[in-house]
Biopython code that builds the backbone (N, CA, C, O; Angstrom):
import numpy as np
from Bio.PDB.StructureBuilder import StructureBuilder

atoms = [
    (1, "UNK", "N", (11.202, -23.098, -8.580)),
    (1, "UNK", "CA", (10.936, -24.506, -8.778)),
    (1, "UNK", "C", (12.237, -25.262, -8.999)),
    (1, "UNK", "O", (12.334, -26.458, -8.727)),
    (2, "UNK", "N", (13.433, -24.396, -9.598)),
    (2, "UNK", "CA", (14.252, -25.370, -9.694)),
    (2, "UNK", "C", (14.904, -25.681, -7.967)),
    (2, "UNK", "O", (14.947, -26.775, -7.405)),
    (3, "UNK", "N", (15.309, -24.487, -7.476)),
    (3, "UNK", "CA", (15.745, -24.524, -5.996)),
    (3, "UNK", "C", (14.866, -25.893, -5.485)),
    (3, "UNK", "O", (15.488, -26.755, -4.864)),
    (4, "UNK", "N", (13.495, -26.070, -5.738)),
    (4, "UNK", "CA", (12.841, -26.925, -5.314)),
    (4, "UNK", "C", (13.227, -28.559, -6.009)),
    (4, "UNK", "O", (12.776, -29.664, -5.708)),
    (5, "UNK", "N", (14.029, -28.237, -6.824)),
    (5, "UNK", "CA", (14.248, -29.617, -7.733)),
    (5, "UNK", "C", (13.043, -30.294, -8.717)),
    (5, "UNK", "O", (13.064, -31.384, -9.286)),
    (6, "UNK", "N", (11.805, -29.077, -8.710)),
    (6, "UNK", "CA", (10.782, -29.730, -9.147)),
    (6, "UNK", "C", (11.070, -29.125, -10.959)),
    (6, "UNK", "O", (10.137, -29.017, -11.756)),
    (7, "UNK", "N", (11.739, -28.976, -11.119)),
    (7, "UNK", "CA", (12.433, -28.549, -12.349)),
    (7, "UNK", "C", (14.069, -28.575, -12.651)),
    (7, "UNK", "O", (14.687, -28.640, -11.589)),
    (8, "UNK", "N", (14.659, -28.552, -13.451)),
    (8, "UNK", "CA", (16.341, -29.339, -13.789)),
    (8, "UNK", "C", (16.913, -28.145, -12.479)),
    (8, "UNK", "O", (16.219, -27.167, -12.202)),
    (9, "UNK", "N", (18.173, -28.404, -11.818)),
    (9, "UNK", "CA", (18.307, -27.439, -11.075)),
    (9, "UNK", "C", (19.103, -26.378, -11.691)),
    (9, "UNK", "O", (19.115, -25.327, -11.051)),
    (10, "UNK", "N", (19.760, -26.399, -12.761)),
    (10, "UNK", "CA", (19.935, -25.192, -13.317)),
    (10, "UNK", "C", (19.130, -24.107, -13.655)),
    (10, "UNK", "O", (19.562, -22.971, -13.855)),
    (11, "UNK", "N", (17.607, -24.550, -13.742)),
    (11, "UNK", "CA", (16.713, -23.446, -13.820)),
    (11, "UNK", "C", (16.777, -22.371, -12.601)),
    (11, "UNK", "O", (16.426, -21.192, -12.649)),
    (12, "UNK", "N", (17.213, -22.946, -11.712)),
    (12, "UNK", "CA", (17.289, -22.273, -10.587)),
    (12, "UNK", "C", (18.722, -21.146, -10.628)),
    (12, "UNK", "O", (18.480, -20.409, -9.671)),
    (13, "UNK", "N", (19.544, -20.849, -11.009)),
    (13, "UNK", "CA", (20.554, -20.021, -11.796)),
    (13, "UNK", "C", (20.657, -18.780, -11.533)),
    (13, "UNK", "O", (20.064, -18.243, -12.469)),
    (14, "UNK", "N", (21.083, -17.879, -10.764)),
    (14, "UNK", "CA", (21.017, -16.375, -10.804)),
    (14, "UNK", "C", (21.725, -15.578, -11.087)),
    (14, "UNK", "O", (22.649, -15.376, -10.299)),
    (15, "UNK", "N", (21.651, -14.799, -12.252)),
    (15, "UNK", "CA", (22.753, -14.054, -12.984)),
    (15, "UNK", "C", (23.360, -13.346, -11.232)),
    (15, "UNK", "O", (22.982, -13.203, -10.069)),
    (16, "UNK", "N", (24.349, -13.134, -12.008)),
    (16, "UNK", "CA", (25.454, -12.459, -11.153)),
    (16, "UNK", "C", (25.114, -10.745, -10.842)),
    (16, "UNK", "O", (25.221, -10.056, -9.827)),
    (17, "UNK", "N", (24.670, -10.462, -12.213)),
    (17, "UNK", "CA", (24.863, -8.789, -12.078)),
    (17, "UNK", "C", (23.153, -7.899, -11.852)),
    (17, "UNK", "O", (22.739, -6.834, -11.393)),
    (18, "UNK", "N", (22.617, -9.111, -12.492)),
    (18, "UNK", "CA", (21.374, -8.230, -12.818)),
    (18, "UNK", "C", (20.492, -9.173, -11.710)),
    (18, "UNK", "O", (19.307, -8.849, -11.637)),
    (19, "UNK", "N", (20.875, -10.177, -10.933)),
    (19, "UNK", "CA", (20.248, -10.693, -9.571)),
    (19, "UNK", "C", (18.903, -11.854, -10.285)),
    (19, "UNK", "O", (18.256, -12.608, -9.558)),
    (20, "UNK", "N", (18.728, -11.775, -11.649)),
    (20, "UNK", "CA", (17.282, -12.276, -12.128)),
    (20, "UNK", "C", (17.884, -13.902, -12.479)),
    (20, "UNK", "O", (19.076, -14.206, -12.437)),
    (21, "UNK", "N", (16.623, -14.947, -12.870)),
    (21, "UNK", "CA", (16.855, -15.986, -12.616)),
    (21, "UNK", "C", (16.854, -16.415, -14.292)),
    (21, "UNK", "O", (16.091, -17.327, -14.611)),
    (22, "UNK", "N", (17.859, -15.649, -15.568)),
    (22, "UNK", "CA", (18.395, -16.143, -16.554)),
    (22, "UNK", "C", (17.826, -16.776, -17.427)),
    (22, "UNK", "O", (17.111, -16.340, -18.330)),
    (23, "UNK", "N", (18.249, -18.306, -17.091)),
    (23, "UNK", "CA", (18.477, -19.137, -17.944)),
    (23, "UNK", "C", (16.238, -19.860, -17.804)),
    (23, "UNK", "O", (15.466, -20.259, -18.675)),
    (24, "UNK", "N", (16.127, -19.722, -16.727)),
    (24, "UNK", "CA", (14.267, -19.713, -16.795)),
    (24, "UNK", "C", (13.460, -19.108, -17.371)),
    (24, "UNK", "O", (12.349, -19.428, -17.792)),
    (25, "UNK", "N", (14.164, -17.957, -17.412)),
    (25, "UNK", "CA", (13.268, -16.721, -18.550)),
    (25, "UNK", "C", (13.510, -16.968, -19.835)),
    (25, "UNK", "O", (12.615, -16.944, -20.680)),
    (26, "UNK", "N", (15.129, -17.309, -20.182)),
    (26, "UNK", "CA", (15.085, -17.355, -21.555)),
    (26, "UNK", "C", (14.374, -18.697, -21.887)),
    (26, "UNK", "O", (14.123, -18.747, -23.091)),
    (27, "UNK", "N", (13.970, -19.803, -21.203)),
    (27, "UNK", "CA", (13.778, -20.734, -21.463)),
    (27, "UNK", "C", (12.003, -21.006, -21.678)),
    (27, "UNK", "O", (11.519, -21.596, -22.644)),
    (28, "UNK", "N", (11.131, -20.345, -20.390)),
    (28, "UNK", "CA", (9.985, -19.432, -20.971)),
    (28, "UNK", "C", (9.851, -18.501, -22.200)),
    (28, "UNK", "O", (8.877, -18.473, -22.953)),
    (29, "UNK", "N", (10.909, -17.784, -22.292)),
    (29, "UNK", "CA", (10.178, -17.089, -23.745)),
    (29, "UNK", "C", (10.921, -18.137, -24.931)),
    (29, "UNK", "O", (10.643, -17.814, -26.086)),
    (30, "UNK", "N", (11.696, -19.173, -24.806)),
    (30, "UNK", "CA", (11.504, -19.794, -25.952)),
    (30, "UNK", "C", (10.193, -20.926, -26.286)),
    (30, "UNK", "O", (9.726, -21.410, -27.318)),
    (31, "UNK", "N", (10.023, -20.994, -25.455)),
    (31, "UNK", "CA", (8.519, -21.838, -25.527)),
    (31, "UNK", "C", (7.620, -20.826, -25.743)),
    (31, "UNK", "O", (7.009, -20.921, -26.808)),
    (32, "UNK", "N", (7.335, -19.801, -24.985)),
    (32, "UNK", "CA", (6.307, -18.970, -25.706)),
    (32, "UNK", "C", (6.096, -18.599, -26.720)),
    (32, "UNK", "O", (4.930, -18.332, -27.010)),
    (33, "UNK", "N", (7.537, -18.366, -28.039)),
    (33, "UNK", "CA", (7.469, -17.979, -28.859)),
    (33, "UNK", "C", (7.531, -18.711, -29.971)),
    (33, "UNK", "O", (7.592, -18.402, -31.161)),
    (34, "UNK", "N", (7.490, -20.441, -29.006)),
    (34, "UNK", "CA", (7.355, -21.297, -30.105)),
    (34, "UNK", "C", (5.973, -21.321, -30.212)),
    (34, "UNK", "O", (5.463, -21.610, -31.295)),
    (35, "UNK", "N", (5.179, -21.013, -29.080)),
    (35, "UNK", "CA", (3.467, -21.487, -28.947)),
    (35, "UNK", "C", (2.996, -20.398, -30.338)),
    (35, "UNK", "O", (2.266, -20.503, -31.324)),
    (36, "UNK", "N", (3.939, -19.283, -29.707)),
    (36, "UNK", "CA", (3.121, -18.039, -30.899)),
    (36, "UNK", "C", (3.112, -18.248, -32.336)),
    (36, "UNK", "O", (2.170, -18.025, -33.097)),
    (37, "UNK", "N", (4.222, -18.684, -32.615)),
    (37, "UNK", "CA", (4.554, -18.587, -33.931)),
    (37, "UNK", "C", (4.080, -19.992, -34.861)),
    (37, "UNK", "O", (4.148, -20.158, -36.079)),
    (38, "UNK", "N", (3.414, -21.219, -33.433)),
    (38, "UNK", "CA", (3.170, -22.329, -34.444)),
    (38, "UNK", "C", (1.671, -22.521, -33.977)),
    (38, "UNK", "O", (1.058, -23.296, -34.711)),
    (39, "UNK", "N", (1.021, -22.058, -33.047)),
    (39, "UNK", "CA", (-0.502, -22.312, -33.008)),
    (39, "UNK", "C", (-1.502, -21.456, -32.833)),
    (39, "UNK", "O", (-1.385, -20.599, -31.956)),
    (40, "UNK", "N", (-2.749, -21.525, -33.680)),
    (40, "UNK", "CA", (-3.410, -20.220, -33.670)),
    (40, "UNK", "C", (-3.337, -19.211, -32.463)),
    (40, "UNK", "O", (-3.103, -19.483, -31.285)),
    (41, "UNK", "N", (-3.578, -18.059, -32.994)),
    (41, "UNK", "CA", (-3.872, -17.204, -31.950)),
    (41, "UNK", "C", (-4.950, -16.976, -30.822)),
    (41, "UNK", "O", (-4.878, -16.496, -29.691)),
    (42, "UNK", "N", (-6.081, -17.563, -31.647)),
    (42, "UNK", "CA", (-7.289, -18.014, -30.380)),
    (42, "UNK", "C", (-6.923, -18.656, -29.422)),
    (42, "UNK", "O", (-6.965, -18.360, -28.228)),
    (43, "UNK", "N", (-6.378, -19.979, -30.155)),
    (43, "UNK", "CA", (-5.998, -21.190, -28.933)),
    (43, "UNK", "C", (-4.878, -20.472, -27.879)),
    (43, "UNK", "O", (-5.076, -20.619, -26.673)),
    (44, "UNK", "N", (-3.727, -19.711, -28.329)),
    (44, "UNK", "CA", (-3.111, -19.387, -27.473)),
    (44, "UNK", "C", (-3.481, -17.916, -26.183)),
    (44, "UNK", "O", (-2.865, -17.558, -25.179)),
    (45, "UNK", "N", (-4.682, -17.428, -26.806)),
    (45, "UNK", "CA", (-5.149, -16.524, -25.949)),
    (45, "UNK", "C", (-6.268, -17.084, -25.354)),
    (45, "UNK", "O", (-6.759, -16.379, -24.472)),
    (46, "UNK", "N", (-6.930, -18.354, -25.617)),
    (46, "UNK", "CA", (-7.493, -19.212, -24.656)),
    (46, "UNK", "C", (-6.981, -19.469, -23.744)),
    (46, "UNK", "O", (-7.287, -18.962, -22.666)),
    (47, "UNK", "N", (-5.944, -20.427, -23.904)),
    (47, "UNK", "CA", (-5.001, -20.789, -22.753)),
    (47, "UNK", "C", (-4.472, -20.397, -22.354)),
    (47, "UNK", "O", (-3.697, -21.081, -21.686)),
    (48, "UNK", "N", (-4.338, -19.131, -22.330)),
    (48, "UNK", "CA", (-3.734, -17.661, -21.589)),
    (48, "UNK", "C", (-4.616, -17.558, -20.595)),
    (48, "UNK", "O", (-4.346, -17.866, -19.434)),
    (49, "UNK", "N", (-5.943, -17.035, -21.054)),
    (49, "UNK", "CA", (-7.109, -16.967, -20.059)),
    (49, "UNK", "C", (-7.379, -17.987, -18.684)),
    (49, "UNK", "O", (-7.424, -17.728, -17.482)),
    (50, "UNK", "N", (-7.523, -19.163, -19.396)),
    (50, "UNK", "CA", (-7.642, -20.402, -18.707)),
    (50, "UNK", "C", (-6.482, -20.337, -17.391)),
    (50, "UNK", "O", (-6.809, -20.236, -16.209)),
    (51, "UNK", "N", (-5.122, -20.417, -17.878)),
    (51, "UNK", "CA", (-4.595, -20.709, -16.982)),
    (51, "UNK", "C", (-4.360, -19.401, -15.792)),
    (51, "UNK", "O", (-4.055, -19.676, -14.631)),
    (52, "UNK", "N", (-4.506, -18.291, -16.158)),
    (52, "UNK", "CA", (-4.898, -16.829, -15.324)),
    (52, "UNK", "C", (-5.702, -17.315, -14.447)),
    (52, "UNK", "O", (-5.376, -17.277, -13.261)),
    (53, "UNK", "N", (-7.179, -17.990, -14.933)),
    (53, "UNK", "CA", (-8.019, -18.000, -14.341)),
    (53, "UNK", "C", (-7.816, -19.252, -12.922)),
    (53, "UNK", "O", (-8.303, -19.109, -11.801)),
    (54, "UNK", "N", (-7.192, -20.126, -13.270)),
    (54, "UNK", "CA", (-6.919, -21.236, -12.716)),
    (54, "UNK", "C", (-5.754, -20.845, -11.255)),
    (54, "UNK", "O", (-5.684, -21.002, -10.036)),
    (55, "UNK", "N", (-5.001, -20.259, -12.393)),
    (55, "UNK", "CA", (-3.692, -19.521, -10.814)),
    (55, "UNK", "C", (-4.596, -18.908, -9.609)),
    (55, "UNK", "O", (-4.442, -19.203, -8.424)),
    (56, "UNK", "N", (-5.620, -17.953, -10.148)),
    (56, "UNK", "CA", (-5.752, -16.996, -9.319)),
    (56, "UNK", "C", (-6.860, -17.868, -7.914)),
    (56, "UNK", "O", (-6.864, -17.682, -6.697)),
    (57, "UNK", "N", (-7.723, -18.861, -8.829)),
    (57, "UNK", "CA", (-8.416, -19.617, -8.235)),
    (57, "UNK", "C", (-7.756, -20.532, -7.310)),
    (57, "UNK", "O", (-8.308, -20.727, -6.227)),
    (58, "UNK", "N", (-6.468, -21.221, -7.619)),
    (58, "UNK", "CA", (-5.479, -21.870, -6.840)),
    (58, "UNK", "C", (-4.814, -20.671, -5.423)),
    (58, "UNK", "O", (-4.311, -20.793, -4.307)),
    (59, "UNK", "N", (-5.198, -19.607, -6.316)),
    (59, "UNK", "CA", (-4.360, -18.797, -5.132)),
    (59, "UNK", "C", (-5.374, -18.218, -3.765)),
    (59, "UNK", "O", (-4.980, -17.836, -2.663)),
    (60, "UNK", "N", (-6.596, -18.298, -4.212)),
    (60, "UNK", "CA", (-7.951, -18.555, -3.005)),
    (60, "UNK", "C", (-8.099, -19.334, -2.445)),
    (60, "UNK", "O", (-8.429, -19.336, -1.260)),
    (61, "UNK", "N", (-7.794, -20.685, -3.484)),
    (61, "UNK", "CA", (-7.486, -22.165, -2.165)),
    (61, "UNK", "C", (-6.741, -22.298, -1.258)),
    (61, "UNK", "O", (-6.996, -22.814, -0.170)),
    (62, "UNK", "N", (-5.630, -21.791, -1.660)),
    (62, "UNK", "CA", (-4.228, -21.430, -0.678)),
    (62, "UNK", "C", (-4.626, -20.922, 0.283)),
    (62, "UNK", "O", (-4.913, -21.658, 1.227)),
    (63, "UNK", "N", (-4.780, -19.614, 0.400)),
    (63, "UNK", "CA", (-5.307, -18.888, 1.340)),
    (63, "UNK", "C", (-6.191, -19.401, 2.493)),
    (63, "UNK", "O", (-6.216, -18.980, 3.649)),
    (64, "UNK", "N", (-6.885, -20.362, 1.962)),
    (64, "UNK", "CA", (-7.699, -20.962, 3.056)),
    (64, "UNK", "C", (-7.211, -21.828, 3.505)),
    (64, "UNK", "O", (-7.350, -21.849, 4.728)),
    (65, "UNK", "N", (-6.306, -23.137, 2.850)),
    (65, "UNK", "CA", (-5.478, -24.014, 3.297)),
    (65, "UNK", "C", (-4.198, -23.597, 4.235)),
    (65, "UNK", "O", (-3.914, -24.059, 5.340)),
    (66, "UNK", "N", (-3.577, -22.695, 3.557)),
    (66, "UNK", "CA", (-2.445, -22.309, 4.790)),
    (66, "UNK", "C", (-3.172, -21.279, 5.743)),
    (66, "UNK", "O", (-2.397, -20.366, 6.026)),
    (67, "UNK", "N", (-4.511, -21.127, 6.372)),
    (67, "UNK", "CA", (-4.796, -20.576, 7.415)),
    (67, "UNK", "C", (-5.179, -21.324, 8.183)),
    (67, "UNK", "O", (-5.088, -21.081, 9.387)),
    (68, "UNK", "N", (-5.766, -22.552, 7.671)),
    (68, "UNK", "CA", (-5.944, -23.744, 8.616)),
    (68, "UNK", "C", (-4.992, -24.550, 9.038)),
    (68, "UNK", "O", (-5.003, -24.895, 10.220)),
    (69, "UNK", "N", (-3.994, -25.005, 8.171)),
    (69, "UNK", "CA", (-3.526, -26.027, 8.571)),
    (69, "UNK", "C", (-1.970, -25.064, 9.244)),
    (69, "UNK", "O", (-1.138, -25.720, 9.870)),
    (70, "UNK", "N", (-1.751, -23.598, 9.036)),
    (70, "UNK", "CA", (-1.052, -23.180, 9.485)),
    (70, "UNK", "C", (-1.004, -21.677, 10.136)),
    (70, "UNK", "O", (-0.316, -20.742, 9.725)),
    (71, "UNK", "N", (-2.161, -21.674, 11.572)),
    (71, "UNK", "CA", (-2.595, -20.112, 12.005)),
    (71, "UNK", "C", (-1.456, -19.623, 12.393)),
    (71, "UNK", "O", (-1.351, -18.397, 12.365)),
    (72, "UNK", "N", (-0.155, -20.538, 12.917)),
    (72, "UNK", "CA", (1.081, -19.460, 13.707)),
    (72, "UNK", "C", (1.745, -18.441, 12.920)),
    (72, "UNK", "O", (2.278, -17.494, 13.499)),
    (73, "UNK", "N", (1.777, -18.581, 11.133)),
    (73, "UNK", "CA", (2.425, -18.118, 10.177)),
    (73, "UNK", "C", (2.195, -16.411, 10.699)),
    (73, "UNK", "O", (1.118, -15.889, 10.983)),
    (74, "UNK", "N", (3.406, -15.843, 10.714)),
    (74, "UNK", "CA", (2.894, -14.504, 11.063)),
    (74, "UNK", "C", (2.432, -14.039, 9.555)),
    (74, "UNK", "O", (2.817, -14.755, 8.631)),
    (75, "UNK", "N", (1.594, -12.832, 9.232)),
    (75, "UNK", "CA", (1.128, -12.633, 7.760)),
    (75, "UNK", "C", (1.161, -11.173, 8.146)),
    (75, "UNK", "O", (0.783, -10.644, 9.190)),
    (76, "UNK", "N", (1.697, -10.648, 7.072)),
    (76, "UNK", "CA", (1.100, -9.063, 6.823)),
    (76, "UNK", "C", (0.097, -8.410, 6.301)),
    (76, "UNK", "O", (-0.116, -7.199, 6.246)),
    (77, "UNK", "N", (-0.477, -9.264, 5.939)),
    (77, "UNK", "CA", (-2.172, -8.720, 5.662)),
    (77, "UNK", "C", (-2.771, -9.582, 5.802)),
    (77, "UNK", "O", (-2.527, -10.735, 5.446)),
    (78, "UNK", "N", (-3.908, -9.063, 6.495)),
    (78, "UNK", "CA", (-5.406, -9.948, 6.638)),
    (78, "UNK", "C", (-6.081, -9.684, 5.809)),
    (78, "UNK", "O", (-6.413, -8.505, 5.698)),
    (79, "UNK", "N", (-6.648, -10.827, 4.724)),
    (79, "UNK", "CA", (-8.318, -10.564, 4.382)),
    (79, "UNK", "C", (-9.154, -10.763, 5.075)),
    (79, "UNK", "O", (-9.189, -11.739, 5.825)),
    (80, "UNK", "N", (-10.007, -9.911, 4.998)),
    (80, "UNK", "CA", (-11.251, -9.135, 5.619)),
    (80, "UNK", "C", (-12.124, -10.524, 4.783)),
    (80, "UNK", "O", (-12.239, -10.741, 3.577)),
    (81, "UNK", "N", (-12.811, -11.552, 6.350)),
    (81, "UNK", "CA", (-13.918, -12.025, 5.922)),
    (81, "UNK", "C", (-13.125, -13.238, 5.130)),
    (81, "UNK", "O", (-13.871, -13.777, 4.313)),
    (82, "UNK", "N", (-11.645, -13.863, 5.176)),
    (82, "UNK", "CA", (-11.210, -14.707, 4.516)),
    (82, "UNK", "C", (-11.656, -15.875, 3.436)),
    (82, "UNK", "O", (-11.444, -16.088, 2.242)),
    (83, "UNK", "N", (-12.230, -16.378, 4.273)),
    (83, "UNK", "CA", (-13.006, -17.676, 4.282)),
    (83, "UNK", "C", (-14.229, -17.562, 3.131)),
    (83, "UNK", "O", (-14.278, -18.198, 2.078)),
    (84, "UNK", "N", (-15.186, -16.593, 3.615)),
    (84, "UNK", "CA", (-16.007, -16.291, 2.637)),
    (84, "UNK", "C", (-15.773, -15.677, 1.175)),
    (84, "UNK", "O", (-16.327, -15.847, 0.089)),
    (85, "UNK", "N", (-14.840, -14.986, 1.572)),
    (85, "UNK", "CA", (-14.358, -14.065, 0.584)),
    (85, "UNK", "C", (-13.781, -15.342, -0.724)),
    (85, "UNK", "O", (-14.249, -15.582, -1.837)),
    (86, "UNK", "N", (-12.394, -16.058, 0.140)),
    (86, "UNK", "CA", (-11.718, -17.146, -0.992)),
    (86, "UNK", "C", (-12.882, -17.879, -1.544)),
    (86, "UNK", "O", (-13.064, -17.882, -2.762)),
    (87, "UNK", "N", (-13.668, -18.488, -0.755)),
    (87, "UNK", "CA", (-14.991, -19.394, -1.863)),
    (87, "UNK", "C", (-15.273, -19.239, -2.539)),
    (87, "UNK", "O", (-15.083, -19.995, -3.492)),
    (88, "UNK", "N", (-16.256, -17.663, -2.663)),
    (88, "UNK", "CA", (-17.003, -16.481, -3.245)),
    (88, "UNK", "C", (-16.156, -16.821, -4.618)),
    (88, "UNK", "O", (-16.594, -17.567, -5.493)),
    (89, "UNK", "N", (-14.668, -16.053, -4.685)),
    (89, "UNK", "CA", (-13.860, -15.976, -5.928)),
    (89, "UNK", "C", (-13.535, -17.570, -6.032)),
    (89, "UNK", "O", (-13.363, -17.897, -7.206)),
    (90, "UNK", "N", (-13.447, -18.298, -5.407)),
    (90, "UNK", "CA", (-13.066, -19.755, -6.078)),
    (90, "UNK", "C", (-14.496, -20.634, -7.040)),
    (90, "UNK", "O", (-14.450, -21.591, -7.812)),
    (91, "UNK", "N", (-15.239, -20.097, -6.729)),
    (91, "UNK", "CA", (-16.772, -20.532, -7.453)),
    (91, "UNK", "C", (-17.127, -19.782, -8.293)),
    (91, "UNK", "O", (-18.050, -20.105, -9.042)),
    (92, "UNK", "N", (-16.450, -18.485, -8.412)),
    (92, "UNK", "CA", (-17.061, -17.127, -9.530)),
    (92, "UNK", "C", (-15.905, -18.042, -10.813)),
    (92, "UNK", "O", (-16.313, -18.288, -11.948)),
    (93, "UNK", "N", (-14.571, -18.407, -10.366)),
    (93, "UNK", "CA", (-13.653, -18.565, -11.456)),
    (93, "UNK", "C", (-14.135, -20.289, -11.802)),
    (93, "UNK", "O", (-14.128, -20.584, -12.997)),
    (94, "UNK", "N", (-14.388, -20.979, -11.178)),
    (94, "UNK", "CA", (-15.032, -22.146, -11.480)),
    (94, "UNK", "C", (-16.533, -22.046, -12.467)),
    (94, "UNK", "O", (-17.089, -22.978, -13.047)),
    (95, "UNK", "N", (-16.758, -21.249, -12.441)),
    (95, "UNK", "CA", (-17.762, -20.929, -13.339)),
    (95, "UNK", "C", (-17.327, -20.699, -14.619)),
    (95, "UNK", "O", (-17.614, -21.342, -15.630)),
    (96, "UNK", "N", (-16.632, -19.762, -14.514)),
    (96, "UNK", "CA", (-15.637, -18.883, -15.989)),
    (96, "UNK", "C", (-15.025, -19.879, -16.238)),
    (96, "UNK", "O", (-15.484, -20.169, -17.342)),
    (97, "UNK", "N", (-14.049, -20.888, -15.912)),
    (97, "UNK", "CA", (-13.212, -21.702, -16.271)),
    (97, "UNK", "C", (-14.294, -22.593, -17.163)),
    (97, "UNK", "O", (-14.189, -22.662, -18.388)),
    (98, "UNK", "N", (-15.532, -23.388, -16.292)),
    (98, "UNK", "CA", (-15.879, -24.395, -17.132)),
    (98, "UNK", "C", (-16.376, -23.912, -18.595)),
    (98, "UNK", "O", (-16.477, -24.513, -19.665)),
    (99, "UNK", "N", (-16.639, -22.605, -18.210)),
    (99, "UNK", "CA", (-17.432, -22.096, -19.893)),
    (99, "UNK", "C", (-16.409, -21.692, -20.754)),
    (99, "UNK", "O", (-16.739, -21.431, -21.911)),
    (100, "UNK", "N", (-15.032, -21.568, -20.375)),
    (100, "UNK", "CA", (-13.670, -21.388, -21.200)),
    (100, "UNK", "C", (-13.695, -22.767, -21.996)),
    (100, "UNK", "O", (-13.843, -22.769, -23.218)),
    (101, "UNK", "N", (-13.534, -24.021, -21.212)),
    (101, "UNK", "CA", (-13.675, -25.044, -21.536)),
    (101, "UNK", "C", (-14.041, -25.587, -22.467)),
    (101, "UNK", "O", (-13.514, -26.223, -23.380)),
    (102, "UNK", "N", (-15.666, -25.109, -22.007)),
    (102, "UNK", "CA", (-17.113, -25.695, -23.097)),
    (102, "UNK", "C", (-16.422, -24.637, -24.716)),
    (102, "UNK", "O", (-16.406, -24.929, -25.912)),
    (103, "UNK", "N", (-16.106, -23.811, -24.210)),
    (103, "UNK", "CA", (-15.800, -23.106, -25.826)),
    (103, "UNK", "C", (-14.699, -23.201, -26.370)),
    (103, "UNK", "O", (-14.473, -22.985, -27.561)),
    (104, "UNK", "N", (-13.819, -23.574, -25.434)),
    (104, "UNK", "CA", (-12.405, -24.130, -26.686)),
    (104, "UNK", "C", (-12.610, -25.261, -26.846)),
    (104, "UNK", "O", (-12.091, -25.436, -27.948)),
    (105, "UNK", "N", (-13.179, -26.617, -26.406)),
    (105, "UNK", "CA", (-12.913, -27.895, -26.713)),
    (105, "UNK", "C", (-14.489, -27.493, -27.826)),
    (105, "UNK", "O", (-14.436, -28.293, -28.760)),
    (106, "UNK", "N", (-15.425, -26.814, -27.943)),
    (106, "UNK", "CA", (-16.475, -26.711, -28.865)),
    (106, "UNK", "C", (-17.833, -27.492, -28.492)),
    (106, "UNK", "O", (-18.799, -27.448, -29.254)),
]
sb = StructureBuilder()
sb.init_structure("model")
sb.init_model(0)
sb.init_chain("A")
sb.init_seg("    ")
for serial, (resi, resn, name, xyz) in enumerate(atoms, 1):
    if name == "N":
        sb.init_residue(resn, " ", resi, " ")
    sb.init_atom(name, np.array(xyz, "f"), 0.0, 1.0, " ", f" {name:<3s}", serial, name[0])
structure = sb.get_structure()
């Protein structure tokens, strides 16, 4: 994201020796360990869940969006049954998500 500028571009940073992207990680686990150490533990293993659930669901939409709007992409794997398949899991996690919802907001 930083390469993308959609974040400061120093996030984008790659150590020299160890090839990994530094100054993003340390900058993730200082927020994480501010979440840990200052807000309950439910709430933060809620929103753990939640947003798992949300990626993976974003990542079924994808799948169907870049096959349409882009068939030339060469790909190394096919899902079997694509189309049906991404819905299937984009409506199973739309389910789970709203009842995450209904139980952390109460």
């Amino acid at each position: 994201m930083g390469r993308d500028l959609l974040l400061p571009e120093r996030m984008a940073d790659i150590h020299e020796k160890r090839r990994t992207p530094h100054i993003a990680i340390t900058v993730t686990g200082v927020i994480i360990l501010g979440m840990a150490l200052t807000l309950p533990i439910e709430a933060v293993g809620s929103a753990a869940s939640l947003i798992f659930l949300l990626i993976f669901a974003l990542v079924n939409l994808s799948v169907i969006v870049l096959r349409r709007k882009h068939p030339e992409f060469k790909r190394g794997y096919q899902v079997p049954l694509y189309t049906p398949t991404s819905v299937l899991l984009v409506k199973k996690y739309e389910g789970v998500v709203k009842s995450l919802i209904k139980r952390i907001l109460g």
